[in-house]
C-alpha positions as CSV (number, residue, x, y, z in Angstrom):
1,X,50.9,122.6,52.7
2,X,47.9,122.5,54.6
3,X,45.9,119.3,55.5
4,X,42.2,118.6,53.7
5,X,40.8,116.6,57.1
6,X,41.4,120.1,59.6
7,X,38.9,122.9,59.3
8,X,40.4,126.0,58.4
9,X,39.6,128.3,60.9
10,X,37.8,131.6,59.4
11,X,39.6,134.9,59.6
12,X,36.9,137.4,59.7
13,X,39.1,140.2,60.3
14,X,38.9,142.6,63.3
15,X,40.9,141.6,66.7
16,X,40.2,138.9,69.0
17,X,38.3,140.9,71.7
18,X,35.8,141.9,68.7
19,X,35.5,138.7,67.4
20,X,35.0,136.8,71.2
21,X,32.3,139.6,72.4
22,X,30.6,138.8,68.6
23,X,30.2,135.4,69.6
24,X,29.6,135.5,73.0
25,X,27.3,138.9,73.2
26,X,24.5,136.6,74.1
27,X,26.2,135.6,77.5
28,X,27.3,139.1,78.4
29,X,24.2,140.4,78.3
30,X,22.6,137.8,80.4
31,X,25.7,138.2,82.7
32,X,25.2,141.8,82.7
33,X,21.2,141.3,84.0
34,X,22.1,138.8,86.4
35,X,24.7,141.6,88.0
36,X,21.7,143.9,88.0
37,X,19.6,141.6,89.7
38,X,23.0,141.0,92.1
39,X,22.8,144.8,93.2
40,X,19.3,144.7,93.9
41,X,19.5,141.9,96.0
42,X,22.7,143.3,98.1
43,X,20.4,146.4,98.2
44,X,17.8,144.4,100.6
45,X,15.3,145.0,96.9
46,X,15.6,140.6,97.1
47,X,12.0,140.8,95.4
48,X,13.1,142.8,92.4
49,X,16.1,141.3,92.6
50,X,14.6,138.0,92.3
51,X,12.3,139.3,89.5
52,X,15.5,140.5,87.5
53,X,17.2,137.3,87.6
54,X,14.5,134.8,86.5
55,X,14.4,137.8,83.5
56,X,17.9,136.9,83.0
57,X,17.1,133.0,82.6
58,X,13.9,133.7,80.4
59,X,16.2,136.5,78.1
60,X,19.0,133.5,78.3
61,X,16.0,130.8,77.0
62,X,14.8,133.4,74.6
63,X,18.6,133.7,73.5
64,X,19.2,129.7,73.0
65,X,16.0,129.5,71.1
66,X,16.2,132.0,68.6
67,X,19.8,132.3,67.8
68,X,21.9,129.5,65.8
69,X,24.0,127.6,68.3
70,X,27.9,129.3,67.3
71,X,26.5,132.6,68.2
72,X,25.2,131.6,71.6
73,X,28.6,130.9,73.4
74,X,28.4,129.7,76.1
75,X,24.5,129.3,76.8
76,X,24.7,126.0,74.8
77,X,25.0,123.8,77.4
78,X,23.4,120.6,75.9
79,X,20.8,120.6,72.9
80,X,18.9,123.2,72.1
81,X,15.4,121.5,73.3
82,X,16.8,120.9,76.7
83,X,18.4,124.1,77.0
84,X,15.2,126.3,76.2
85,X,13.5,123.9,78.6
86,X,15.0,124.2,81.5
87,X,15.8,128.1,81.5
88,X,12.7,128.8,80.9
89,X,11.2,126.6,83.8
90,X,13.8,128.0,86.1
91,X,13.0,131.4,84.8
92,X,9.1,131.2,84.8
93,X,9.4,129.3,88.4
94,X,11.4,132.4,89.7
95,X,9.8,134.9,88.1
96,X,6.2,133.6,89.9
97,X,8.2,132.8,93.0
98,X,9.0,136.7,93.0
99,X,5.8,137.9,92.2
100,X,3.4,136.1,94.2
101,X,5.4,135.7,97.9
102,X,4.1,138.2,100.2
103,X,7.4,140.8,101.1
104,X,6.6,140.7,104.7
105,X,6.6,144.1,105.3
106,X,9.9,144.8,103.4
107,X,10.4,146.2,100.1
């Protein structure tokens, strides 16, 4: 007999692995960027590098606004409003920190 007060827990079919990457697609992409930006920086490319990864924060903010917070994973951190907030200052702060510092004669 099963007990009213626990949620049931949905059985959408399909195996574990496709049911964890459905919910936490979001994150892997992001995580995937940020190893982009990770090879462009070991690459001595630190401005495109830099570039990539406050993309990464924006596409993480763009994520935690537009998606309902069960199909984020694990880019809800707090609320919503503070989450967007603060990836996309860290985001728009790197992003302009990348464009606008002179390379000093290196790429």
């Amino acid at each position: 007999m099963t007990d009213p007060t626990v949620p049931r827990q949905e059985s959408g079919g399909g195996s574990w692995g496709a049911q964890f990457l459905r919910c936490h697609l979001p994150m892997v992409l992001v995580g995937l960027v940020v190893l982009v930006a990770i090879v462009f920086v070991a690459s001595d490319r630190w401005r495109r590098g830099a570039f990539i990864f406050g993309s990464a924060a924006l596409l993480a903010a763009v994520f935690r606004l537009c998606l309902p917070t069960v199909r984020v994973g694990l880019l809800a951190v707090r609320g919503k409003p503070f989450d967007v907030a603060a990836l996309s200052l860290l985001g728009s702060t790197i992003v302009f920190l990348a464009a606008t510092i002179n390379t000093l004669g290196v790429g």
